[in-house]
N, C-alpha and C positions, 0 to 999 in steps of 0.2 A: 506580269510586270508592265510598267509603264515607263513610255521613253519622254525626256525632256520637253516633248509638243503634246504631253499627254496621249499620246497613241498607245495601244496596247501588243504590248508585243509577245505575240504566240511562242509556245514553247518549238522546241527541234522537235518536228515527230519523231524523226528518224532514231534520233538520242533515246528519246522519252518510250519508244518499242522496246530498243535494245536493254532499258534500262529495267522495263516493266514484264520482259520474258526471263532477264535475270532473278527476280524475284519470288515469281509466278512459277519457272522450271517447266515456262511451255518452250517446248521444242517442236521441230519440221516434223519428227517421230510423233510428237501428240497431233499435230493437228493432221496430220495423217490417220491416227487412228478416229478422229470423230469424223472427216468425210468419209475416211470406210463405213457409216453406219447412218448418214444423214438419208439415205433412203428408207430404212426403218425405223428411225425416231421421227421424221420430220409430220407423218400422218399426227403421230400424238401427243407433239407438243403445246398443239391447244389445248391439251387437258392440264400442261404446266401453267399456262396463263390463267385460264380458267379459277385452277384453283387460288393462284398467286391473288390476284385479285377480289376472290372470292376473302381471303384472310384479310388482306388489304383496306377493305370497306369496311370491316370488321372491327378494327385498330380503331378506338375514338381519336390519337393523336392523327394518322394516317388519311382516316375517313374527308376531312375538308381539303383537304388538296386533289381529292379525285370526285370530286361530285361535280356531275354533269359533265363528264370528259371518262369515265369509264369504257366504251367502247370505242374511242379512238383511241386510247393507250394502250387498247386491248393489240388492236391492231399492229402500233407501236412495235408494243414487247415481243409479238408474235414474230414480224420479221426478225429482229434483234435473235430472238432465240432460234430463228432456223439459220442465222448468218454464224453462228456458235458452230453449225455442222458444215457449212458449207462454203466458207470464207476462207481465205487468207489472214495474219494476222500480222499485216505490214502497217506501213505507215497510214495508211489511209483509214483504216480499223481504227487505230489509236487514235488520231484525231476525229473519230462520228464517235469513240466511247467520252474521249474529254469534252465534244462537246456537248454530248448529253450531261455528262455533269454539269457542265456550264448553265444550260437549261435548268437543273434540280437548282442549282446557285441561286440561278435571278429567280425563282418562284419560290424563296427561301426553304426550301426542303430539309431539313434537318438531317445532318450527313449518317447519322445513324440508321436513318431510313434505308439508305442503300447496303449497307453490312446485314442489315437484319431483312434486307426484302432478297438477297444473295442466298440467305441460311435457307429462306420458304422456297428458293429456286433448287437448289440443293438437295432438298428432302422430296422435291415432287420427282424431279432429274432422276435420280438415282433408285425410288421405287419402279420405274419405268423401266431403267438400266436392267436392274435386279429381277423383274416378267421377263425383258427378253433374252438376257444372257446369261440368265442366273446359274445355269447349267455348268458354266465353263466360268471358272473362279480367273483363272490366266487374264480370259478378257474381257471378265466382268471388271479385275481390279486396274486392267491397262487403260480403259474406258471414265472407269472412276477419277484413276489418276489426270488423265488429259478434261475432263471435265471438270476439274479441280484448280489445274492451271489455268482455264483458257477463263471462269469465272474468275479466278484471282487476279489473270491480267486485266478482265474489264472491270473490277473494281479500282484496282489499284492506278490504273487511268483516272476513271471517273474521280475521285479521292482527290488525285494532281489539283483538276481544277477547281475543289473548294480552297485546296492552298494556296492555287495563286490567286484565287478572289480575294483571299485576305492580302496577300501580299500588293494588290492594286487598290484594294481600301486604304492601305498603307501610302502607297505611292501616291495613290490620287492629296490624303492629305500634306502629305510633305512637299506635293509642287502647289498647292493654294496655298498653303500656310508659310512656305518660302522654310522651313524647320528642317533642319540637316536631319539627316539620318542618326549622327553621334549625337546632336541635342535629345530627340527624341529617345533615344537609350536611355539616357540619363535621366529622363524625365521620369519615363515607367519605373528606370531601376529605383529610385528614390520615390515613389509613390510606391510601388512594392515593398521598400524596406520601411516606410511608416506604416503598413496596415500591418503589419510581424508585429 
């Protein structure tokens, strides 16, 4: 959102946490259960990167947004992904996942990219899960579960801020254009009902 001097004005973390563990069903209880285990996943989460990336370059739509920045991303995701075991999921978390999206925003990254680069974290996550606890279903599936929410919250973060890009595309033209908000309705809704 954008305020009347054109400023842009950040979301409530504090809201936007509460709002995105609501959905997520990450709980104190999950994020509990992934630092109980971030000293034996943390050795081999490079091999989640590794491979993430690996499919990543692979994607001809994907391939151009990562050439010549491959192994700084690399690096990137790696912290990212041992902050998944070793973190907090407060305010401060939510605002470095929003404004990583904010980053995918301005290098126009097509939001799908992050839903379907989530799925390839997912499938590498949980083969890893399944070598080392596979034995014990109990807390193979409690593990699963919190690694379930704690990616849903950071997507569902990241996500916020291509919405409110659009909503500051918005804003920015209605303060140049001097175009209320109710004009602007009207305008689309009536260009909407002539292309019907």
């Amino acid at each position: 959102m954008i305020d009347k001097k054109g400023n842009i004005i950040k979301p409530d973390f504090v809201e936007l946490t509460r709002y995105a563990k609501q959905f997520s069903g990450l709980t104190t209880e999950k994020e509990n259960v992934l630092s109980s285990i971030k000293d034996e996943i943390t050795p081999l989460l490079s091999e989640v990167t590794d491979s993430f990336y690996d499919v990543m370059t692979n994607i001809p739509e994907t391939a151009p947004y990562l050439e010549g920045r491959v192994t700084a991303l690399k690096q990137t995701h790696l912290d990212w992904m041992k902050s998944l075991f070793t973190g907090r999921y407060d305010e401060t978390y939510t605002e470095s996942m929003y404004n990583v999206g904010d980053v995918h925003v301005r290098v126009h990254l097509p939001v799908e990219f992050m839903s379907g680069g989530m799925t390839l974290i997912c499938n590498e996550l949980y083969k890893i899960i399944f070598k080392i606890y596979g034995e014990d279903s109990i807390k193979t599936h409690n593990i699963v579960s919190a690694i379930n929410s704690a990616l849903g919250f950071s997507i569902f973060v990241m996500e916020k801020s291509y919405h409110a890009s659009i909503d500051e595309a918005l804003d920015k033209f209605l303060l140049i254009t001097g175009m209320s908000e109710a004009l602007f309705e009207n305008l689309s809704s009536t260009y909407n009902a002539t292309k019907s």
